[in-house]
Biopython code that builds the backbone (N, CA, C, O; Angstrom):
import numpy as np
from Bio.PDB.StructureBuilder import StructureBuilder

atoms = [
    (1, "UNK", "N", (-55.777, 11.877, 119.892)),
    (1, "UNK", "CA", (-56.026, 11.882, 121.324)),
    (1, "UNK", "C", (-55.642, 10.513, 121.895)),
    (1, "UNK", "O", (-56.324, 9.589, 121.452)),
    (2, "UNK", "N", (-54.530, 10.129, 122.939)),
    (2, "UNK", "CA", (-54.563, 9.103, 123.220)),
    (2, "UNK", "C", (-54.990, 9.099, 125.021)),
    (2, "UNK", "O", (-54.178, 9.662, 125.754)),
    (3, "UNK", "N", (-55.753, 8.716, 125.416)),
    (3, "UNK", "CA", (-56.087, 8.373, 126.644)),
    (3, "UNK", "C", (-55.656, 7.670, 127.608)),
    (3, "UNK", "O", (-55.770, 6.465, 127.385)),
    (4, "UNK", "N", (-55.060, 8.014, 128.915)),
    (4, "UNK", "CA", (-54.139, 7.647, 129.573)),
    (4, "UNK", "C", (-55.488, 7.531, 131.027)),
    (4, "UNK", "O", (-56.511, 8.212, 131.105)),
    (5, "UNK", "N", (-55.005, 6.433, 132.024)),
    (5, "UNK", "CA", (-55.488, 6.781, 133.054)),
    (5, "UNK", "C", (-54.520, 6.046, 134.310)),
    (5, "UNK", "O", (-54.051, 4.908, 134.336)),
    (6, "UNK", "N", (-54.429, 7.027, 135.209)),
    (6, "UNK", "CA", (-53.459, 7.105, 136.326)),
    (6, "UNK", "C", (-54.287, 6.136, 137.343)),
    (6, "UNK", "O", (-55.299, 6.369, 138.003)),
    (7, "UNK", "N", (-53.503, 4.990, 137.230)),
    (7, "UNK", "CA", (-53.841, 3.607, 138.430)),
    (7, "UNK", "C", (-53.828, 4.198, 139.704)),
    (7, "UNK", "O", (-54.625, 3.771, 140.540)),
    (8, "UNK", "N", (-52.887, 5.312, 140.056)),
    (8, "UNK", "CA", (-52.994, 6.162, 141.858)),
    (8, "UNK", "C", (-54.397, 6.665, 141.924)),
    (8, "UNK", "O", (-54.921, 6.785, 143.031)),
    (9, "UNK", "N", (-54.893, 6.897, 141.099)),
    (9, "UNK", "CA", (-56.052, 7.904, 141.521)),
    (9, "UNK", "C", (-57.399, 7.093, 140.537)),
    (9, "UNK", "O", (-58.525, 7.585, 140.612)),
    (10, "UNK", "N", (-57.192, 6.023, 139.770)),
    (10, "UNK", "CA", (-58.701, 5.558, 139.472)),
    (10, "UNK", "C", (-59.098, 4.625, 140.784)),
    (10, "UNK", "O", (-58.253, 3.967, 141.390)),
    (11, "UNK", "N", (-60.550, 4.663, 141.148)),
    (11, "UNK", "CA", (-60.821, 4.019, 142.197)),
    (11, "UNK", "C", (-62.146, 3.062, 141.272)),
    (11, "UNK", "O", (-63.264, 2.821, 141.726)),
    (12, "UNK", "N", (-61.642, 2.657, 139.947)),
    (12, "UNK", "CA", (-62.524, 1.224, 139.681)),
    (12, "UNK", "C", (-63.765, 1.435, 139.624)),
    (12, "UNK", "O", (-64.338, 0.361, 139.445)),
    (13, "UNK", "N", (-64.718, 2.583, 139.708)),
    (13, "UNK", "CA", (-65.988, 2.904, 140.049)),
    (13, "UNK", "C", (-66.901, 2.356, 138.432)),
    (13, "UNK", "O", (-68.021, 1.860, 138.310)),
    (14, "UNK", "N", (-65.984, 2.667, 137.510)),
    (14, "UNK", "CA", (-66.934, 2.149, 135.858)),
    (14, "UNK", "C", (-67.423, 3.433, 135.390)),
    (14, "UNK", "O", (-67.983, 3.130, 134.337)),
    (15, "UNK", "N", (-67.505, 4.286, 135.494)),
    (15, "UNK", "CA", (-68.142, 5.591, 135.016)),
    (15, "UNK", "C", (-67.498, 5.644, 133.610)),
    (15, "UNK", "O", (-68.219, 5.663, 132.612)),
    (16, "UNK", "N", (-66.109, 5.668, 133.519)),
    (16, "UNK", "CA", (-65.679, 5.985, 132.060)),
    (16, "UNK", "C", (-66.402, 4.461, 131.188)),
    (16, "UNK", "O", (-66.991, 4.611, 130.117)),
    (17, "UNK", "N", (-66.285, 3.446, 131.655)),
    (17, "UNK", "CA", (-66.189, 2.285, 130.752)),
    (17, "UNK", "C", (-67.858, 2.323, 130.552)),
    (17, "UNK", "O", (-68.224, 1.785, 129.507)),
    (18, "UNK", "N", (-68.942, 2.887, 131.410)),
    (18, "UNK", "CA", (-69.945, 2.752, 130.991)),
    (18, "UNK", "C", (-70.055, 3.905, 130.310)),
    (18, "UNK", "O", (-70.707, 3.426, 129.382)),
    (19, "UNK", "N", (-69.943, 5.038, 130.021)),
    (19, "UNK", "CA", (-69.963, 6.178, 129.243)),
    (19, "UNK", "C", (-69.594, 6.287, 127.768)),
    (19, "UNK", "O", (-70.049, 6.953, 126.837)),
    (20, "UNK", "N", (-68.076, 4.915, 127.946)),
    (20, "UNK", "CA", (-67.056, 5.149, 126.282)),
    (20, "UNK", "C", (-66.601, 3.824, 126.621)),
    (20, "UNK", "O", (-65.485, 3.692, 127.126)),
    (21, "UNK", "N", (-67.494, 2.617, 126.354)),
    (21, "UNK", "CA", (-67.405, 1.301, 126.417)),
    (21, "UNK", "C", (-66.404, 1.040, 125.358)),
    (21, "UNK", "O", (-65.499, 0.209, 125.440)),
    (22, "UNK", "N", (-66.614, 1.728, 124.477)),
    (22, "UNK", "CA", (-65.299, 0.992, 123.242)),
    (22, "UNK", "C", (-63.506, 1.213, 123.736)),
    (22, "UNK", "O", (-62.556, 0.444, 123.586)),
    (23, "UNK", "N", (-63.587, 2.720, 124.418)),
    (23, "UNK", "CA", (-61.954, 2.833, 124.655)),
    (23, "UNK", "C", (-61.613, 2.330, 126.042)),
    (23, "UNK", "O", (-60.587, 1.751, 126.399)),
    (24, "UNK", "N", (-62.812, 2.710, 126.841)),
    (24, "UNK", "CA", (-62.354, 1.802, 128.357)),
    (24, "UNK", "C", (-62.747, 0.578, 128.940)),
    (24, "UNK", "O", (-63.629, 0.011, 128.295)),
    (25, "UNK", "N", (-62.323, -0.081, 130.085)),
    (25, "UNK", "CA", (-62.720, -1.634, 130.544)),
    (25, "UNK", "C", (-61.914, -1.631, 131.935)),
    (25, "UNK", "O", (-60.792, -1.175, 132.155)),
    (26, "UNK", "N", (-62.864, -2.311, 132.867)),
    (26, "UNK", "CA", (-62.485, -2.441, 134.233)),
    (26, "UNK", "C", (-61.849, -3.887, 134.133)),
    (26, "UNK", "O", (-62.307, -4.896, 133.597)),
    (27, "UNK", "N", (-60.720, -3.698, 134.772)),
    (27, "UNK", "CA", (-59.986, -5.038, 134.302)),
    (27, "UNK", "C", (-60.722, -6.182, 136.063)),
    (27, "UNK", "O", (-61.627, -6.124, 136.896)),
    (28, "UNK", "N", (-59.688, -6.939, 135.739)),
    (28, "UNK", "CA", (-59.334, -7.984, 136.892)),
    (28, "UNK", "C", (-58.983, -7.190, 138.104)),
    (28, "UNK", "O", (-59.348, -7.286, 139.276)),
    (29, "UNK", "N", (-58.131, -6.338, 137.457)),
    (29, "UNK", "CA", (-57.500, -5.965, 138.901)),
    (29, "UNK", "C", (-58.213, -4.574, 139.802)),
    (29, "UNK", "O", (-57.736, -3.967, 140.762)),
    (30, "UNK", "N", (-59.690, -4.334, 138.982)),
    (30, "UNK", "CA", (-60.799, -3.611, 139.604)),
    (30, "UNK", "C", (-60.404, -2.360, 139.036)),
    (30, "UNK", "O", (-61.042, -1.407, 139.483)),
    (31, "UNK", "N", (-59.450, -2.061, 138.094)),
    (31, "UNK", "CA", (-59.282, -0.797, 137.725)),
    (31, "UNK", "C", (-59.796, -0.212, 136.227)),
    (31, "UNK", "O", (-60.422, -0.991, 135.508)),
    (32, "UNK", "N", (-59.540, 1.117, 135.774)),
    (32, "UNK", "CA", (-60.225, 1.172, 134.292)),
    (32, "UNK", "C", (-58.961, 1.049, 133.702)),
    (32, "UNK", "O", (-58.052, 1.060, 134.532)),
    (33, "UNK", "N", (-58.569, 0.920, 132.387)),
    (33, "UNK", "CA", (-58.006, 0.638, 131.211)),
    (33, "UNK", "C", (-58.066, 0.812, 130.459)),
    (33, "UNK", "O", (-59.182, 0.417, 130.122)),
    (34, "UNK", "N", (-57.316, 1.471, 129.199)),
    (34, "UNK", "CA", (-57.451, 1.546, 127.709)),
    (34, "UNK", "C", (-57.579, 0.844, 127.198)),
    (34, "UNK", "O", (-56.531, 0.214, 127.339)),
    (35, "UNK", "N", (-58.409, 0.117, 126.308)),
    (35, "UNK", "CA", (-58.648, -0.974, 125.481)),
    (35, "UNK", "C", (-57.135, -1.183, 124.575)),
    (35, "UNK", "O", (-56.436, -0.235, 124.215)),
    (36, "UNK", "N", (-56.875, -2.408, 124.353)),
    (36, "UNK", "CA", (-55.615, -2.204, 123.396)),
    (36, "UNK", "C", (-56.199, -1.464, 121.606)),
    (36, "UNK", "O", (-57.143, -2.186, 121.281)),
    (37, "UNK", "N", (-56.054, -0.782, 120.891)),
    (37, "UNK", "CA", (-56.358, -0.047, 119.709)),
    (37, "UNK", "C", (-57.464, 0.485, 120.027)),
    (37, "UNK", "O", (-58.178, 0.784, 119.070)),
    (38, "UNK", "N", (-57.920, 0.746, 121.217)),
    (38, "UNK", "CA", (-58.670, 1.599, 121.395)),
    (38, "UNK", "C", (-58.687, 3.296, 120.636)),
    (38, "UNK", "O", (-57.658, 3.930, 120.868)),
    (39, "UNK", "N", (-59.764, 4.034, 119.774)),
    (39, "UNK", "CA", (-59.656, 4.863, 119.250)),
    (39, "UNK", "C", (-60.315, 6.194, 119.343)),
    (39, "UNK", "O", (-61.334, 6.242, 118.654)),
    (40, "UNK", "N", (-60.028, 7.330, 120.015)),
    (40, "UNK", "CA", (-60.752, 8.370, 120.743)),
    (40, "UNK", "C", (-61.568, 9.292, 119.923)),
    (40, "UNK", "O", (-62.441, 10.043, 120.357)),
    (41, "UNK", "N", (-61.149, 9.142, 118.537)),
    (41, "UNK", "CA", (-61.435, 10.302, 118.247)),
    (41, "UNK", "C", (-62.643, 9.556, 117.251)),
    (41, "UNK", "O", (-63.667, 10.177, 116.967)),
    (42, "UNK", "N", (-62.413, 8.260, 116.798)),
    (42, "UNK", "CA", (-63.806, 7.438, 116.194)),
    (42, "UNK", "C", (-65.284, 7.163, 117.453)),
    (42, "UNK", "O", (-66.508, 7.241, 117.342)),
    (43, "UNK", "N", (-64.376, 6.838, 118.546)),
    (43, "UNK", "CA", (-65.761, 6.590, 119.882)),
    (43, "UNK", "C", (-66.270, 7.945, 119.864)),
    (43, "UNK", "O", (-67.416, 8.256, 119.538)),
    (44, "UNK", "N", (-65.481, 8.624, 120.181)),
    (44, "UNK", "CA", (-66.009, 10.334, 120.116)),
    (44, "UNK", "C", (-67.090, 10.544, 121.945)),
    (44, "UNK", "O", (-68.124, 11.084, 122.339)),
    (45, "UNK", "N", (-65.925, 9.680, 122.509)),
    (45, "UNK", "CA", (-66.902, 10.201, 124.158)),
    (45, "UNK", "C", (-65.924, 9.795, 124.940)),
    (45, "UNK", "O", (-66.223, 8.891, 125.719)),
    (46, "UNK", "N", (-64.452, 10.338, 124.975)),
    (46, "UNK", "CA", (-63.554, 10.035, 125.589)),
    (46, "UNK", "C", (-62.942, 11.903, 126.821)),
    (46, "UNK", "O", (-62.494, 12.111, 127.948)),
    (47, "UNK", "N", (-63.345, 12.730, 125.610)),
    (47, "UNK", "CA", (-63.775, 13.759, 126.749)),
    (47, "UNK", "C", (-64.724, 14.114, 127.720)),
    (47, "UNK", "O", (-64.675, 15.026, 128.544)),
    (48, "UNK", "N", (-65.807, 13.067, 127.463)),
    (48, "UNK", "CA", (-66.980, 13.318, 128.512)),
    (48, "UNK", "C", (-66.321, 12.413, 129.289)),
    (48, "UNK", "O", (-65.913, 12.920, 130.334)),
    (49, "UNK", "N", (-65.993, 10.906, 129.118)),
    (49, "UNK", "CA", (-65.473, 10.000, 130.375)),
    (49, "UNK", "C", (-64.717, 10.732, 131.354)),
    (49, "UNK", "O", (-64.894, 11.066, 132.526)),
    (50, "UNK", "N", (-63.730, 10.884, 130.410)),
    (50, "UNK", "CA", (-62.550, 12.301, 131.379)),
    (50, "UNK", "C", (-63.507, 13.070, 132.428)),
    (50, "UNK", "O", (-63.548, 12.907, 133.647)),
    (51, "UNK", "N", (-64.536, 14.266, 131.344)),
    (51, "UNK", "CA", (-64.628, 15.427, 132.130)),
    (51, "UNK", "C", (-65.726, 14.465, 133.604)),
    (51, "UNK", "O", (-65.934, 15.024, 134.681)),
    (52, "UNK", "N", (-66.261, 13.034, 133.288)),
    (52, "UNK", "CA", (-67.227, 12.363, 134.153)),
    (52, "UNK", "C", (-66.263, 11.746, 135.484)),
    (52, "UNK", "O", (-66.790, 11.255, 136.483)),
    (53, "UNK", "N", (-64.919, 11.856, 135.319)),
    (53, "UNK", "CA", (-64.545, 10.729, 136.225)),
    (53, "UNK", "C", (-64.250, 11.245, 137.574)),
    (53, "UNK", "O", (-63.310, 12.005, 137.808)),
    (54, "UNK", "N", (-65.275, 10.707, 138.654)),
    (54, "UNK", "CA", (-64.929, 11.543, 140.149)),
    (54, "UNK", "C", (-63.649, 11.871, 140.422)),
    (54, "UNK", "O", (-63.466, 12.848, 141.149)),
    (55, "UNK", "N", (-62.495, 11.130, 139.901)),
    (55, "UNK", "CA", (-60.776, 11.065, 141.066)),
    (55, "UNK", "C", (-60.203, 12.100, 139.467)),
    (55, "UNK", "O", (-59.116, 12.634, 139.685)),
    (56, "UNK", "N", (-60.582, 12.301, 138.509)),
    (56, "UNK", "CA", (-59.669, 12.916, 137.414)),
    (56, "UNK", "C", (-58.849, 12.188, 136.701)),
    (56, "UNK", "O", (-57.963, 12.679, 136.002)),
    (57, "UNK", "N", (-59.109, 10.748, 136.832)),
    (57, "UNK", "CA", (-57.671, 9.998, 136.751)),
    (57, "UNK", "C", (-57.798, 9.120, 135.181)),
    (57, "UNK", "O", (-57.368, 8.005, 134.886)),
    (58, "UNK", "N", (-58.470, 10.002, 134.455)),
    (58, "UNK", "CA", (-58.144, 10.093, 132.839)),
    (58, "UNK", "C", (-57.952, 11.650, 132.586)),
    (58, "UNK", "O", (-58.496, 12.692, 132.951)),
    (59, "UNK", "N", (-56.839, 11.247, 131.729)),
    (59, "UNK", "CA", (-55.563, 12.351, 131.053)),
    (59, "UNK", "C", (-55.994, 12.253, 129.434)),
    (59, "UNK", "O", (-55.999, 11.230, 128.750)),
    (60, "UNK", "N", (-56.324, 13.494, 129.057)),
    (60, "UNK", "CA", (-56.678, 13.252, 127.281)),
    (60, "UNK", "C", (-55.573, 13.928, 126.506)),
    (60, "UNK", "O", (-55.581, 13.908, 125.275)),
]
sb = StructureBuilder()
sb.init_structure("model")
sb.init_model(0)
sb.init_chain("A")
sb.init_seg("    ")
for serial, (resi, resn, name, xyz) in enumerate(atoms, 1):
    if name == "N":
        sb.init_residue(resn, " ", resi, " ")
    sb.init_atom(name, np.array(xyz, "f"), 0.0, 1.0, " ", f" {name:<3s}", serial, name[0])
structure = sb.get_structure()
């Protein structure tokens, strides 16, 4: 599973990064992010971030 999230449509809110702290992180530039070696299927809460995120804007 690699986890993608679309900069048009995240609006920075933290929901994924507080949910699946290991694969996501709100950067500098107020947005979420994939951790670099971030790993989906060891965190094992990268489909709830997804199915949690108001704008949709994680892709699993």
């Amino acid at each position: 599973m690699n986890p993608k999230v679309d900069h048009d449509l995240c609006i920075g809110c933290g929901v994924c990064a507080d949910i699946c702290p290991d694969v996501f992180e709100i950067r500098d530039d107020g947005l979420a992010h994939v951790k670099d070696g971030a790993d989906c299927e060891a965190a094992d809460c990268c489909q709830q971030a997804a199915d949690e995120c108001p704008t949709e804007a994680i892709s699993l």
